[in-house]
C-alpha positions as CSV (number, residue, x, y, z in Angstrom):
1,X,73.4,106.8,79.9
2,X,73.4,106.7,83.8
3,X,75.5,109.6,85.6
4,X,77.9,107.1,87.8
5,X,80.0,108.0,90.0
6,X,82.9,105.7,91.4
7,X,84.1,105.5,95.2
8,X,87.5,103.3,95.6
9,X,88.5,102.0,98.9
10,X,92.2,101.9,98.5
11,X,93.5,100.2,101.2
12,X,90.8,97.4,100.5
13,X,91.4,97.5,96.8
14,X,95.8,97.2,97.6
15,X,95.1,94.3,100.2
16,X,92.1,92.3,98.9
17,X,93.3,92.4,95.3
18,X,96.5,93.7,94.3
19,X,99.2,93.5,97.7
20,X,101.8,90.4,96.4
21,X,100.9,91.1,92.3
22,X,102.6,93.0,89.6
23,X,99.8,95.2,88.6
24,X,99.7,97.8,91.3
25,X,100.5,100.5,88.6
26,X,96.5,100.5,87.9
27,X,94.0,102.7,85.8
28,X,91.6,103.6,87.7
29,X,89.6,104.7,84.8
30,X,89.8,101.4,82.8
31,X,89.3,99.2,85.9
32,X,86.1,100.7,86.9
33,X,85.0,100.5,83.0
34,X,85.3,97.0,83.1
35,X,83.0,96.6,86.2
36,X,80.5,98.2,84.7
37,X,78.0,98.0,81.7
38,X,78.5,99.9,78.4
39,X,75.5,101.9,79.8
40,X,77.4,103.9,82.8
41,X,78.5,107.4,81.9
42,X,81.5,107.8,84.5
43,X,81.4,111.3,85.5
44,X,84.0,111.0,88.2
45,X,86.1,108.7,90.3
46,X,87.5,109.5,94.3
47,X,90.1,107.1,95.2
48,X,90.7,107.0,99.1
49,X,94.4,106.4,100.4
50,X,96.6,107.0,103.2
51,X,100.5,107.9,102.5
52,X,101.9,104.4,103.1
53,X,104.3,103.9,106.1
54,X,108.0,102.5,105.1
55,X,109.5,99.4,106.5
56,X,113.2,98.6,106.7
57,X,112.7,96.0,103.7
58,X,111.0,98.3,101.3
59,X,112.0,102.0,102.1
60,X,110.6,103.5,98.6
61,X,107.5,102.2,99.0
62,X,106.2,105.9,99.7
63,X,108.1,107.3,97.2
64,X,106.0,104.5,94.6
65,X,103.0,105.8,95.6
66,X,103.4,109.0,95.4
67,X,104.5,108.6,91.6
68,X,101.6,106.4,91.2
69,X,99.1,109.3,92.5
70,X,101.0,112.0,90.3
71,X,100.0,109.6,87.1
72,X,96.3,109.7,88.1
73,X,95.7,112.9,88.7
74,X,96.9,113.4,84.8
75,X,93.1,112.2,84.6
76,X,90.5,114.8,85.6
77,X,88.0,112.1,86.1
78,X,89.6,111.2,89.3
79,X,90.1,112.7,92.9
80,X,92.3,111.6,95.6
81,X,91.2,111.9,99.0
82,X,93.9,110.7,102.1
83,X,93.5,109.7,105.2
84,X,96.4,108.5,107.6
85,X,98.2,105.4,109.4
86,X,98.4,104.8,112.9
87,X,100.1,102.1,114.8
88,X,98.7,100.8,117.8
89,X,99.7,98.4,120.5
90,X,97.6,95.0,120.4
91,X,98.0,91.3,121.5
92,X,96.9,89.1,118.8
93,X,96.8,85.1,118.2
94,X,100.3,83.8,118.3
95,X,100.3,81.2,115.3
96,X,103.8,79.9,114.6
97,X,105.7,77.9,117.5
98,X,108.9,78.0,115.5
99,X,109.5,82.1,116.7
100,X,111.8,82.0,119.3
101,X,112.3,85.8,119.5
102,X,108.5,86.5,120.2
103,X,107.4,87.8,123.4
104,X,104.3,85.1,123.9
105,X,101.8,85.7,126.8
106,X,100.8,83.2,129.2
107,X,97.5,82.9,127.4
108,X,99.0,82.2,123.5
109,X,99.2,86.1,122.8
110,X,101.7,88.2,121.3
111,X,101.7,91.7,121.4
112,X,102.4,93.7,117.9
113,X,102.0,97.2,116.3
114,X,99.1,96.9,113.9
115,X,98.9,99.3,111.5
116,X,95.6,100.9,110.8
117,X,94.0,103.4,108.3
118,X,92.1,106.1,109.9
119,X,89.5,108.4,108.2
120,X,88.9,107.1,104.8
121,X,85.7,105.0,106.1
122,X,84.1,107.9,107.0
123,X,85.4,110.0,104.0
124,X,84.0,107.5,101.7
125,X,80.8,107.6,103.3
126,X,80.2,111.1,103.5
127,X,81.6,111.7,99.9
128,X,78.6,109.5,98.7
129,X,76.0,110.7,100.7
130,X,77.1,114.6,99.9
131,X,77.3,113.7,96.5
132,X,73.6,112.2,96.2
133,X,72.2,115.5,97.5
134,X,74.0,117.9,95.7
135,X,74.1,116.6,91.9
136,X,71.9,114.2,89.6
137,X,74.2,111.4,90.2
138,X,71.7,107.9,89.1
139,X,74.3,105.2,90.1
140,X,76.8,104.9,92.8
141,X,79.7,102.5,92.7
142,X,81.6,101.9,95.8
143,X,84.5,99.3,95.3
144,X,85.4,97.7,99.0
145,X,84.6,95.0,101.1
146,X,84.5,97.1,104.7
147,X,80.9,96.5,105.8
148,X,80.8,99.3,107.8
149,X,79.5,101.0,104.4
150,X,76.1,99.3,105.0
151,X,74.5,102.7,106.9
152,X,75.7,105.2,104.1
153,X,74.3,102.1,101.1
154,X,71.1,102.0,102.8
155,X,71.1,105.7,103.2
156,X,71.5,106.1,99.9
157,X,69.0,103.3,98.2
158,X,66.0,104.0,101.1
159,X,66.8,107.6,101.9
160,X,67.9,108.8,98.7
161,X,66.6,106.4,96.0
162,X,69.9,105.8,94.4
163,X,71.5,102.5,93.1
164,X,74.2,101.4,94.9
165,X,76.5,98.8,93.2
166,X,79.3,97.3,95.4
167,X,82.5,95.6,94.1
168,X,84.5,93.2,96.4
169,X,88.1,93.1,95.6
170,X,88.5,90.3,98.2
171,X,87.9,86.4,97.2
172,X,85.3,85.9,100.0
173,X,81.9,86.9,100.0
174,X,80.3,89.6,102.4
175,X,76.6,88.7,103.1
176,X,76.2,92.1,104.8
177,X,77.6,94.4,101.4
178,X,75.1,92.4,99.5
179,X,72.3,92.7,101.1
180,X,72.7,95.6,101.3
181,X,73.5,96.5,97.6
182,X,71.4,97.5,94.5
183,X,74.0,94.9,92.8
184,X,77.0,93.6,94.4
185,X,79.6,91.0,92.6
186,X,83.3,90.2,93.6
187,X,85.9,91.7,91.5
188,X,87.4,89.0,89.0
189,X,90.8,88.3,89.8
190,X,92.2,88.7,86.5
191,X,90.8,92.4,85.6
192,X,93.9,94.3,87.3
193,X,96.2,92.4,84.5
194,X,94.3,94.5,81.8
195,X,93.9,97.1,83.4
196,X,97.3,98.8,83.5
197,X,98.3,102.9,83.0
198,X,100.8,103.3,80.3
199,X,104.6,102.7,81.1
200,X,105.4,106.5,80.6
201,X,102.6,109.3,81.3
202,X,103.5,112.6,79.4
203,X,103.8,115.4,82.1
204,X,103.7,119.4,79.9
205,X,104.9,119.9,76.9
206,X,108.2,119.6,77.1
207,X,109.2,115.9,77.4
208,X,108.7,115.2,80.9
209,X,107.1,111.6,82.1
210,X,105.8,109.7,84.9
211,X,107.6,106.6,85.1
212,X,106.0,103.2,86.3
213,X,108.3,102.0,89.2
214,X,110.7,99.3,88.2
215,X,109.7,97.2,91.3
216,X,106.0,97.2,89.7
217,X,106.9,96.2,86.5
């Protein structure tokens, strides 16, 4: 059996494969099982987040997600690791001529607040690096599709002699995670759906449960 570990991109895994589905309620466990062949021995999974910033239209989303991180770390396999959100002033591509409340630049540009994650890149990349060093570790598995990974996979394959297997969650292909993967494949579309934590997680001994939000049922 190969000692695997498993590094999750979440914000990649949420928007390239689950943002707009019913299957956000995932096992972590299970889903990285089915990636892999019956030969992996998973001896631990890191799942990198951020606490999710509300919006007007959905103010429990932060309360979802903090549920759904209570109900994985009920598994000991897995680790969560957060980063943050910022917001920050930007002019992008105005696209729909129908808006007549945007504030559109002479040039076709409309300024916005786009929300970005901070830290996780680099957690993820120093989580695998540190972890190559300090343990026996044969196979690293690092589901995203950010391609500023390719440093720390090279690092690790040239550098460190590991195996490096990257899983897409998005639909397109990166030539640059490839190339620079031991094995790299797309995640199939469908493998969320059978992948799902139970409805009710047992908390103690006395009754208590984690709940799967109604809104993700």
């Amino acid at each position: 059996m190969k000692k695997t570990r498993v590094y999750i991109d979440g914000y990649n895994l949420y928007y390239g494969l689950l943002k707009g589905t019913p299957w956000k309620w995932l096992d972590l466990e299970l889903f990285s099982k089915g990636l892999l062949n019956p030969d992996h021995e998973i001896v631990s999974i890191v799942y990198f987040t951020a606490p999710v910033k509300t919006h007007p239209h959905d103010p429990a989303a932060l309360d979802r997600q903090k549920i759904y991180l209570q109900g994985l770390s009920k598994n000991p396999l897995i680790k969560t690791v957060l980063g943050y959100y910022t917001k920050n002033d930007t002019l992008l591509p105005f696209s729909d001529e129908r808006c007549g409340q945007c504030d559109v630049t002479k040039d076709g540009f409309v300024p916005v607040k786009k929300l970005e994650e901070k830290r996780s890149d680099v957690n993820i990349a120093v989580a695998m690096l540190l972890d190559a060093v300090r343990t026996d570790t044969e196979s690293f598995v690092l589901i995203t599709g950010d391609s500023d990974q390719v440093g720390a996979i090279e690092a690790l394959r040239y550098e460190l002699g590991k195996s490096v297997l990257v899983f897409n969650p998005h639909a397109g292909l990166s030539q640059h995670l490839k190339r620079a993967a031991s094995y790299y494949k797309n995640i199939p579309r469908d493998l969320p759906a059978r992948c799902q934590l139970p409805d009710e997680i047992p908390v103690g001994t006395h009754g208590n449960v984690i709940r799967r939000p109604a809104a993700w049922r």
